[in-house]
N, C-alpha and C positions, 0 to 999 in steps of 0.2 A: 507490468510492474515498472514504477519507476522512481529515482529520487523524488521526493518532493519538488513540484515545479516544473519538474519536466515532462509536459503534457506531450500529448503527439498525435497529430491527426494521421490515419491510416485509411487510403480510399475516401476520402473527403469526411469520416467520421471520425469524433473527435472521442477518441477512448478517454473511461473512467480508471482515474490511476489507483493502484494495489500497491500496498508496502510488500517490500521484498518479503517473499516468507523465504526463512529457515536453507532450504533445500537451493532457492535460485538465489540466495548470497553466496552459499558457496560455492557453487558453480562461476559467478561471478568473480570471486576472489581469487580462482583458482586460472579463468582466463585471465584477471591482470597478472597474476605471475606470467602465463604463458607467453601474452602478447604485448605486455607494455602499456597496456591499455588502461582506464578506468571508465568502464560500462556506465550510463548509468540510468539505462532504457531498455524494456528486456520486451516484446510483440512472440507469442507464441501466436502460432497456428496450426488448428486442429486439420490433419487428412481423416475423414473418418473409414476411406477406403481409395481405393483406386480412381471411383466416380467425383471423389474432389481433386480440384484442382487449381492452378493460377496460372493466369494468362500470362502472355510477355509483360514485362514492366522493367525502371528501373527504381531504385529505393531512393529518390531522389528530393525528396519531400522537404522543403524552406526550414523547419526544425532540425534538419539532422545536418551534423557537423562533418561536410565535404570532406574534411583531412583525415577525419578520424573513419578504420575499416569496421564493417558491419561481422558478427561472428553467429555464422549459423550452425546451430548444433540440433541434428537428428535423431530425434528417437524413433524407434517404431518400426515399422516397413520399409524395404527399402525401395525411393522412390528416384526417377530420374530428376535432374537438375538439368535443363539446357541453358546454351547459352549463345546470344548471338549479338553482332556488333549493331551500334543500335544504327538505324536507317538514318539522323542526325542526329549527331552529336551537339553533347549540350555546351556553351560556350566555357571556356577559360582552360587557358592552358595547352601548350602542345599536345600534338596526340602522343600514348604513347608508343613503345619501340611496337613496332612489329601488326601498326594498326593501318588498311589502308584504305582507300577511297572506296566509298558505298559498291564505284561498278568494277573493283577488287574484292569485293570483302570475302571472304571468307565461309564459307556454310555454318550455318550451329552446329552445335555439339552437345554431345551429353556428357554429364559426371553421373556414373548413378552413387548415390548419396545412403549408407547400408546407416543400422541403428550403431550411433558411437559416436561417426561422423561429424567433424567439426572442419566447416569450409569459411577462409577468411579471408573476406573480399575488402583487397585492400582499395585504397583512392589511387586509379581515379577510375575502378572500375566502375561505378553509378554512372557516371560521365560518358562512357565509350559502349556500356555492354548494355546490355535486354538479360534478365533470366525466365524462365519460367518452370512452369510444375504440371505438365502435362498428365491429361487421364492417361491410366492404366488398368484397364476394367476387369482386369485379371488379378491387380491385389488388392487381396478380402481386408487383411490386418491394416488397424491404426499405424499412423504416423504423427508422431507432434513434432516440430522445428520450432527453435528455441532460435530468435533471433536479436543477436545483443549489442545494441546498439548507443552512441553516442548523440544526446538531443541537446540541443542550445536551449536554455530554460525559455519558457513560453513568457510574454510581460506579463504583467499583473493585467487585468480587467478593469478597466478604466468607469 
């Protein structure tokens, strides 16, 4: 779902935009109260059990606006979130506090992420971090992640 104009390619596929229904305005309106924010790109994805999953990545994609944090909110099962420093970091900007060289870095970790759950990754995490969504073949129950994001409108089609 997203404002008019605000296309967003995901994985090199270029999603078909939804008018907000109903249910994800509000939730919308309720994270600009919380974070200062104004969404206005909302990428759900289905876990349909533990056997889905997502690789390392980071949400870094030439549409979405660097300064602004991404807010992932979970429904469903509760799944792990890892996260690790990314092998190179992407250019601009000091690192931040407490970030240190590839043959320092640090191990991944995990958040496990329960149904409620709203994680908000602010800038510059895209920049520094990898997350990912490892299987867990042991949970049977859905998962949806509600992911809300801010997109730089796509130009017109020339």
């Amino acid at each position: 779902m997203a404002d008019p104009g605000c296309g967003y390619r995901y994985s090199g596929l270029e999603n078909v935009l939804e008018p907000w229904s109903p249910a994800a305005e509000q939730l919308r309106r309720q994270l600009e109260v919380f974070t200062g924010w104004r969404f206005n790109s909302l990428l759900l994805n289905r876990y349909r059990d533990g056997r889905d999953a997502m690789g390392w990545h980071a949400d870094d994609e030439p549409e979405l606006d660097p300064a602004a944090p991404i807010a992932s909110l979970s429904l469903g099962a509760s799944r792990d979130f890892r996260l690790r420093q990314r092998p190179s970091p992407r250019a601009g900007g000091p690192p931040p506090a407490g970030y240190v060289s590839a043959s320092e870095a640090c191990a991944p970790f995990n958040l496990e992420l329960a149904h409620g759950d709203l994680l908000l990754m602010e800038p510059p995490t895209q920049q520094w971090w990898q997350h990912a969504v490892p299987r867990r073949l042991r949970v049977q129950r859905q998962r949806l992640n509600l992911t809300f994001r801010v997109v730089r409108p796509l130009p017109a089609a020339g």
